[in-house]
N, C-alpha and C positions, 0 to 999 in steps of 0.2 A: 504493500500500500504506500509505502513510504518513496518507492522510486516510482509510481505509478502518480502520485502528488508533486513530486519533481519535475514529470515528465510534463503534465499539466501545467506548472509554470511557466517552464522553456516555451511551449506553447504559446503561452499569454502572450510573452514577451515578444513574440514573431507577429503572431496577431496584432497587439497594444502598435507595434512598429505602422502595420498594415492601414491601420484605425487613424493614427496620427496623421499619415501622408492622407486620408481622404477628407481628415479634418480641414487640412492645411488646402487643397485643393478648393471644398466647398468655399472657406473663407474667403482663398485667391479670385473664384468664381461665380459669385452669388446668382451673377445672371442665368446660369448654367443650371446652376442646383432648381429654379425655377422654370425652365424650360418644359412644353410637353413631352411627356415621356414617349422612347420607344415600345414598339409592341412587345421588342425582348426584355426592355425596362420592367415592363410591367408585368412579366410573364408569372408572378409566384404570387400576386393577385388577381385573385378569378373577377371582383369585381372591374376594376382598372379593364382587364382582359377584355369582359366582354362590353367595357366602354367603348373601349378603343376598337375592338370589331364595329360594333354600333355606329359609332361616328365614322368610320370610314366606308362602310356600306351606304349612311346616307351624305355621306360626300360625294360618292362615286354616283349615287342618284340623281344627284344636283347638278353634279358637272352635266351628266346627259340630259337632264329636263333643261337646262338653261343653256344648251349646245354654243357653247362659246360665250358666255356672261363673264364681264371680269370680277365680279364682288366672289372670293373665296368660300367656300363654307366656314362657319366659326369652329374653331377650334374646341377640343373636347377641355375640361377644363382642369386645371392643375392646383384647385385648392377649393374649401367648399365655398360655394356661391349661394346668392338668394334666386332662386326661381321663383315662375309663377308657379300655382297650386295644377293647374291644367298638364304641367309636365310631370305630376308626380301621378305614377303604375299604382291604381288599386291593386291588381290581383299583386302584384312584390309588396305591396305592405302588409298585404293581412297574409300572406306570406311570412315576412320577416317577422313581422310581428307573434306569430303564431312559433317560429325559431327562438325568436329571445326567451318565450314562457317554454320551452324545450329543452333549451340548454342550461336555462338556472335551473329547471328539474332535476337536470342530472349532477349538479352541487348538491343541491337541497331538496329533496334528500337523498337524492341517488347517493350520492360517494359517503355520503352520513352513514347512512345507512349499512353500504356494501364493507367501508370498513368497520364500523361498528360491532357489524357480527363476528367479525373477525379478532378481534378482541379480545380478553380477557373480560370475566363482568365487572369487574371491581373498575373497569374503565370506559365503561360502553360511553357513558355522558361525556367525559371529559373528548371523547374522541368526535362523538355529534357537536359537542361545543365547538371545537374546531373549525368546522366544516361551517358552523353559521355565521361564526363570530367575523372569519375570514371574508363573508358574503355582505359583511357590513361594512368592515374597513375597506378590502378595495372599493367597491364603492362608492365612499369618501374619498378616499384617495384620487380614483378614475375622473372623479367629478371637476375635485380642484386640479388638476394639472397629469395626472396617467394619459387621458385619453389625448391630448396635444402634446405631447411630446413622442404619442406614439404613430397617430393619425393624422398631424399636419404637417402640411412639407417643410422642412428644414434643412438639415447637411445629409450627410450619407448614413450618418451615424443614430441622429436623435433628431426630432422632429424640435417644431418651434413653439413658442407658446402663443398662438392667437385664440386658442380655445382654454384659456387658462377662468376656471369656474365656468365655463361654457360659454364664454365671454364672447359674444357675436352669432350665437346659435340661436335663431328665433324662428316664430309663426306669427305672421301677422295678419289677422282678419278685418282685409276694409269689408266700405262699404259698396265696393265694385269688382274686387278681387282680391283674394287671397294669396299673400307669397310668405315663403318659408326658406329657410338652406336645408341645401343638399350636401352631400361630402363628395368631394372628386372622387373618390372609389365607390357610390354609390348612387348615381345623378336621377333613378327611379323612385327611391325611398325618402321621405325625410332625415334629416341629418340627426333627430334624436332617437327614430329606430334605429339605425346604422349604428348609433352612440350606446345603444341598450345590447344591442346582438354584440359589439366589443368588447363590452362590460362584461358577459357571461363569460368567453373565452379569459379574460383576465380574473375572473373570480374562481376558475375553476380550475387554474393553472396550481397557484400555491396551494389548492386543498389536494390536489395530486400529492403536493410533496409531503404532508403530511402525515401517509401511510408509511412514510422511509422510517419513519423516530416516534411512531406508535408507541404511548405505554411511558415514556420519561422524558420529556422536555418540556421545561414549565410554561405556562398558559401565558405567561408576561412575556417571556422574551422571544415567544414564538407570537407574538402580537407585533413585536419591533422587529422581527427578522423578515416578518413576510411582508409587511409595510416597506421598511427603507430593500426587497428583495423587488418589490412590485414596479417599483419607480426605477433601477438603478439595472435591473435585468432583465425583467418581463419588457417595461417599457419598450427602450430601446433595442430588443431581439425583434419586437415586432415591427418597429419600424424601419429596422434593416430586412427584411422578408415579403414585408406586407405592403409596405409604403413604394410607389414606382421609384422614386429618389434613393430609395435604402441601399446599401452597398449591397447586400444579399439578391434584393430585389433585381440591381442593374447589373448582376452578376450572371441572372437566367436561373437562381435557383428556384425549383419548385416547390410551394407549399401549399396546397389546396384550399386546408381546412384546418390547420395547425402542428403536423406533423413533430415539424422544429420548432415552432414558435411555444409550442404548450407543451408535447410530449418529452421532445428529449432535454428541453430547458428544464421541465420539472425533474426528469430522472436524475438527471446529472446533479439538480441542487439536491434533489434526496439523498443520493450515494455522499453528497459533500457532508449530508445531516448524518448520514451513519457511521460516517467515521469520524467525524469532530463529537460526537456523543459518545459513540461508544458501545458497546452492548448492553441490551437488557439484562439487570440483575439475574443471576440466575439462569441465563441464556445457554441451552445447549446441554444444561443437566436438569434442569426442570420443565414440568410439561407447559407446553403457552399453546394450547390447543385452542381454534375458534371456539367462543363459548354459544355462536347462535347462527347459522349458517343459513335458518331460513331470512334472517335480516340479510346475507350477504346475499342471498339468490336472487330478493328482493330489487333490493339495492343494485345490482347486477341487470336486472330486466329494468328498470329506471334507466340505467346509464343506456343501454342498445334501443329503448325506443326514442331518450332524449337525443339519442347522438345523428338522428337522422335530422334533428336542426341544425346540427353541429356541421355535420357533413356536407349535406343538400343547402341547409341554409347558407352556406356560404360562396354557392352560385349568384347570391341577393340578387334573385327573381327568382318568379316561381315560370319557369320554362323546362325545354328538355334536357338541358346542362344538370341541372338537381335533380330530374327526373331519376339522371342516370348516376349520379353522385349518388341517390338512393338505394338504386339499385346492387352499385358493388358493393353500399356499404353492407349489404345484407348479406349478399354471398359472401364477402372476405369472411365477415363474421361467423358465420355457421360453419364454414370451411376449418375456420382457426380452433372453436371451440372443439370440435369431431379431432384436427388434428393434437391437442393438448391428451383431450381426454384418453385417445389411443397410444398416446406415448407413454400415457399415466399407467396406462392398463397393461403392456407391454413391461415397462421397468417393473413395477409395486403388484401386479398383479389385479389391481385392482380400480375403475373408475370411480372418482366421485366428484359431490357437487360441487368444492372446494373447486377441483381443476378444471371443471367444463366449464364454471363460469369465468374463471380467469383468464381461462382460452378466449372465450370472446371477449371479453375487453380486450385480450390481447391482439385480436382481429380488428376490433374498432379501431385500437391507436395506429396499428403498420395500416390501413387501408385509411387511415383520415388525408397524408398528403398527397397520397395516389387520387382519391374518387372520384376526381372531376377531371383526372387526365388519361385512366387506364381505361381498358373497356374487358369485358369479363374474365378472360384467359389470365389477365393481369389479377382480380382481385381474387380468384383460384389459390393462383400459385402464394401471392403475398397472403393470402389465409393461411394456407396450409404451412409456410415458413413460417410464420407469426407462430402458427398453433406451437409448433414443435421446439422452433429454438429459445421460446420466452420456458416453455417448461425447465428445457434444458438449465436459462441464465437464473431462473428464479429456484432451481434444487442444488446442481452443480456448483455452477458459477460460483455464489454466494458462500457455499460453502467450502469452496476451494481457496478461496480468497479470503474468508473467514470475519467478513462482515455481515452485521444483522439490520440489513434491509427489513426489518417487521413485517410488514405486509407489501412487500416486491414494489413498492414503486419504482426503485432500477429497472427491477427483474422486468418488471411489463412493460413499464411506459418509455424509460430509458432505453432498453434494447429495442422493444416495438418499435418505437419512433424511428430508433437508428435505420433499422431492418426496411421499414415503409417507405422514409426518405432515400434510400438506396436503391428501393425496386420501383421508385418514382421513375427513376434514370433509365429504367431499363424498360418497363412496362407504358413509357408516357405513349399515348396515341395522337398525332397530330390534329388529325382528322374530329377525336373530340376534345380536344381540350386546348389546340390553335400553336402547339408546341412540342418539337422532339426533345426528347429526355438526354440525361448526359448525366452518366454514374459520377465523373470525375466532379460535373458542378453540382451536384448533389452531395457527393464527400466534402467540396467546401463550406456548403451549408453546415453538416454536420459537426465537422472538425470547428469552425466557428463559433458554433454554439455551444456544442461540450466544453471549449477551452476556455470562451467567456465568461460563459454562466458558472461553470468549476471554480473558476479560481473568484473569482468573484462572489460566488456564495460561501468559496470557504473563508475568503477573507473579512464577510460579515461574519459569520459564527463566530470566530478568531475574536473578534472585538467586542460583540455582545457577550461573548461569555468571559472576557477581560473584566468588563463594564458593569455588567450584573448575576451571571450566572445563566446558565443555559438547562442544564439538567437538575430535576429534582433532587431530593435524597434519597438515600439508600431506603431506609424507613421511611420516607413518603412513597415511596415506588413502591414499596414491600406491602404497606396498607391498601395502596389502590388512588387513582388520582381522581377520580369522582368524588373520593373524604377527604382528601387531603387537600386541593384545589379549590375544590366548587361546593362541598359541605353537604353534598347531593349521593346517595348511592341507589344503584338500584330495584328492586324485592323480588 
């Protein structure tokens, strides 16, 4: 572990190098950084993507209805603007709007729930506390300054602040017409659904990381960890992926639906949580068996029906892009779960619900950056890898290496993610998703994000548990953090 956090550094340090030179460039360039994007600019958001098809099909229209007129068609727009109310897509808002109440499902209660059961009793509250408490502060957070540093154009690195407390995002209802803002990555919808569907994937990113250090990291400094983690590394991954300007973005990397931006950014901060913590009391000679598995099953079918917002929704329309974004999410998923559960059954003899549901999430996460670019043979093959090798990182792996990931956020999400972003490269279809794949620029996404996000979350933990302490006590862990914490246990 100890050369494997080195190696991580070295890393930084090439990267940090990388980061600087396109700091230094945005600043030499500003005009630049403003400019409308390429179509490859914008290739690793599906919204941008199918702007920019949009606007140049009806460019292409114009030029021929006006067979030689010199006024240009207008340009698609590079930051969000106030439209009339006439330009905003019913059927994409109760669309998106029906995705945002989708996707916080799948926080609350989904992941409440799925690890809850998985838990010990003596900890089930402290672990649902988690997952709500976290759906409050980003939210806060998101509101006053997350979502413009992640959402509006700025350098390559970090967006700007023109949305700082949502500062310039309005609906205005005259008395002759209605106008509102839209966001340049969404020019169908109003700009505070598009703000609300953000929100989910931000909210549900750190409650990921929270199954890594299940069971002993106290409630306070995992309030300050995920707070100054949401701003400093969510933020900014997303606007180098998501944002057309982002460096990931103008790189050609692919990310659908969150692949890098949520999965492996969460895995990687949970592995940095399980070794700057430590092991669970007890770990490895005492039993920590799930205490309730019909909560995780539950929790589990929450996460596969919410994730089809997650997925589809992030076509933002409701057309045959999400249609089919739907559709592999289903297959990967059942593919993944069947492949988990047969390897289970293979090694140990035996299948259970523990690994069949695991298996699909493990299908949802490798199939989330692929869905809107593979077409079926792709979400086959990435199910069925998903299924088998998250088994593998979540029994072997972990134990080879001798870290206790609690409830596998590496094991699934960490490796899923890597695996999905990989088979991006290989599986993408031009034909549906307006983009060939490229394993090599999919490895820099990922190496990107693992080395950012690593050393970066380890170097918060580092300081919070300098500052106040990070892990309970021996006897608070040993009594249970539902009595210990929140004065709650429960019968």
């Amino acid at each position: 572990m100890r050369n494997f956090l080195m190696s991580l550094m070295v890393a930084g340090a090439l990267i940090g190098a990388n980061v600087g030179t396109a700091l230094a460039q945005d600043a030499s360039a500003p005009a630049a950084a403003s400019a409308p994007a390429s179509s490859d600019t914008a290739a690793s958001s599906p919204a941008s993507a199918n702007t920019a098809s949009a606007s140049s099909a009806e460019a292409a229209s114009a030029a021929e209805a006006a067979s030689g007129a010199s006024d240009a068609a207008p340009a698609a727009p590079t930051e969000p603007v106030m439209v009339d109310s006439s330009k905003i897509s019913a059927g994409d808002t109760a669309w998106m709007l029906t995705s945002v109440a989708l996707v916080l499902f799948m926080t609350i209660p989904g992941i409440a729930l799925f690890y809850a059961g998985m838990v010990r009793k003596k900890n089930v509250l402290a672990t649902v506390m988690q997952s709500f408490a976290i759906c409050c502060l980003v939210t806060i957070i998101w509101t006053i300054v997350g979502y413009s540093l992640a959402f509006t154009p700025g350098g390559s690195f970090l967006g700007g602040f023109s949305r700082v407390f949502l500062h310039g995002m309005a609906y205005i209802k005259g008395d002759k017409a209605t106008t509102l803002t839209v966001s340049h990555l969404a020019v169908t919808i109003p700009e505070s659904v598009y703000f609300a569907f953000q929100l989910t994937f931000a909210i549900i990113t750190p409650a990921l990381i929270t199954g890594a250090f299940a069971d002993r990291m106290k409630f306070s400094a995992m309030l300050v960890f995920m707070g100054l983690w949401s701003l400093i590394v969510y933020s900014p991954i997303a606007h180098m992926v998501w944002e057309p300007t982002g460096w990931l973005a103008s790189a050609g990397v692919l990310d659908f639906a969150g692949g890098t931006v949520v999965h492996i950014n969460a895995g990687i901060a949970g592995l940095m949580c399980c070794l700057v913590l430590g092991k669970r009391t007890g770990y490895g000679r005492e039993v920590m068996a799930p205490h309730n598995l019909v909560l995780s099953l539950i929790g589990a079918s929450m996460l596969w029906v919410g994730w089809f917002g997650f997925n589809a929704g992030s076509a933002v329309a409701a057309d045959g892009r999400a249609g089919f974004a739907m559709l592999t999410t289903q297959i990967a998923t059942a593919f993944a779960a069947f492949g988990w559960m047969f390897a289970e059954w293979i090694s140990k003899g035996k299948p259970s619900v523990l690994g069949i549901i695991s298996g699909a999430v493990a299908g949802l996460v490798a199939v989330t950056p692929a869905s809107g670019f593979v077409g079926v043979t792709g979400a086959i093959v990435i199910g069925i890898v998903a299924g088998v090798v998250c088994f593998w990182s979540a029994t072997w792996l972990k134990h080879k290496f001798g870290y206790d990931d609690s409830l596998d956020a590496f094991g699934v999400h960490g490796v899923g993610g890597i695996l999905g972003a990989l088979l991006t490269g290989v599986f993408a279809v031009k034909d549906i998703g307006g983009f060939d794949g490229s394993v090599l620029v999919q490895a820099k996404g990922v190496l990107v994000t693992l080395v950012y996000s690593g050393v970066v979350s380890f170097v918060l933990l580092k300081i919070i548990d300098m500052v106040m302490g990070l892990r309970v006590t021996e006897e608070e862990e040993r009594e249970g953090l539902d009595v210990t914490l929140h004065g709650e246990h429960v019968e």
